[in-house]
N, C-alpha and C positions, 0 to 999 in steps of 0.2 A: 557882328553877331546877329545871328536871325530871332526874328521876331517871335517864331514859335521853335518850338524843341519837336522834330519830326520824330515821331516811334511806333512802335509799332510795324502796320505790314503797313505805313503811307512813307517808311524811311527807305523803304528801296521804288518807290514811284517817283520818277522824275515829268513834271508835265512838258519840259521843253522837249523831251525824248517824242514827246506825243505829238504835240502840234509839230514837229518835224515830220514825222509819219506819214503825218495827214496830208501837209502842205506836198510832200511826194506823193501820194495814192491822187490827188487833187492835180496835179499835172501830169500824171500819165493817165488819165482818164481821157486826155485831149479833150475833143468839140463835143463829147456826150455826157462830162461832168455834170451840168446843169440836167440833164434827164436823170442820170442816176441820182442824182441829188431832191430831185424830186419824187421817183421812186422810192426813195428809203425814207422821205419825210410823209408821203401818203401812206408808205405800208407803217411807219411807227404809229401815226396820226390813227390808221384802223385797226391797231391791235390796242392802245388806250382807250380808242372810242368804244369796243368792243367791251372791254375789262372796266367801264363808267356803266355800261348801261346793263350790268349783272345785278342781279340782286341776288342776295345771300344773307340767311340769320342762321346764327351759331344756336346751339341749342339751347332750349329753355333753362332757366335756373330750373335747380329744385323747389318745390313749395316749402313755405314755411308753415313749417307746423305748431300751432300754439294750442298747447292743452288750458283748456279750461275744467275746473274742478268746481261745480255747484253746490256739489254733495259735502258735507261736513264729515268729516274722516271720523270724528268719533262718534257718530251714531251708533244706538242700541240695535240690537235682533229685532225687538217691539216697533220702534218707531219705521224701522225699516219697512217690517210686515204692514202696518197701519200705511204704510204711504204706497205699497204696490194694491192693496185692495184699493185703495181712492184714486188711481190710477186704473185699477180696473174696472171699476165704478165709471168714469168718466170714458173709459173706453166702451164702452156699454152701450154707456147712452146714446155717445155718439154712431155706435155704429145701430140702433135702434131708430135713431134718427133717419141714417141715410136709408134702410129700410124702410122706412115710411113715404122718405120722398121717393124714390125708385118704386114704389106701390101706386103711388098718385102717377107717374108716368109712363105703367103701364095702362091705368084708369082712363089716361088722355089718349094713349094710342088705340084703346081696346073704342072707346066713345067714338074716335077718327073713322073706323073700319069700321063701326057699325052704321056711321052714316055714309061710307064709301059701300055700303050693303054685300060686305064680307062678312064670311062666318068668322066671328071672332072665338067663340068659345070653341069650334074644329081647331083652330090654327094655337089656340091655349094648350088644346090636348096634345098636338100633336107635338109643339114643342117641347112640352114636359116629357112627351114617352124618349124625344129626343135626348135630351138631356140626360135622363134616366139612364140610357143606351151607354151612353158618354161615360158617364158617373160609373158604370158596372165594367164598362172595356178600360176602361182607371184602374178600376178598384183589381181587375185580373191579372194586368200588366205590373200594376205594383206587389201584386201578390208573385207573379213567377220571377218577376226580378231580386224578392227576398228570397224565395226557395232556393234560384239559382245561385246565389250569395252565399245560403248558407251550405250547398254542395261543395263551393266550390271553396272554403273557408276550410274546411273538414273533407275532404275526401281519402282520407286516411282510414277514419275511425268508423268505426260500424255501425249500423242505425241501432237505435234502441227502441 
């Protein structure tokens, strides 16, 4: 009785069938077995060596998303309001702040060019009519791009 229960698709493989195959394909090769026998252990040898030195990453998981909830679900309308003014309040300030430092660092660069004996108050003006410039070809470009929106929303109906 055999030691295992062959099944599956390994109950029609017989291994003696094979190593007989072999041992014929192994004497009719004659005097150049050993070449081709080393050919086909160099070409196995470099298509392993080949498929070793791949690198490959499957794709990222998904991120895990964890909500966090700070806010108490049953707040009032009141406490609500009261906590976006104190937010707006601190937003204020701070941006009040950065204003003030970004004043002082124009103060340092305007001090720089005055002892570099540039006109600093020319290069002031000129940049604000800059800006200005800026500011108005904005304000145009946002203007025709609502016009154009609201033509093309409505070209149906008739102007009033």
């Amino acid at each position: 009785m055999a030691l295992f229960k062959r099944s599956g698709y390994w109950k029609d493989v017989n291994p003696r069938g094979m190593i007989a195959d072999f041992m014929e394909v192994w004497k009719q090769a004659g005097h150049n077995r050993w070449r081709f026998a080393a050919l086909a252990g160099a070409c196995t040898f470099g298509v392993f060596y080949l498929m070793s030195t791949q690198e490959a990453k499957g794709p990222h998981p998904p991120p895990k998303v964890i909500y966090i909830s700070t806010l108490p679900a049953h707040r009032t309308d009141a406490e609500i309001m009261a906590e976006n003014i104190a937010n707006q309040k601190r937003k204020d300030a701070w941006e009040a702040e950065q204003a003030k430092r970004e004043e002082d660092v124009r103060n340092i660069y305007k001090t720089i060019g005055r002892m570099s004996g540039m006109d600093v108050d020319k290069i002031a003006r000129e940049g604000d009519a800059d800006r200005a410039a800026a500011a108005r070809a904005q304000n145009e470009r946002a203007r025709q791009a609502l016009q154009a929106g609201r033509t093309a929303s409505a070209p149906d109906q008739p102007p009033r």
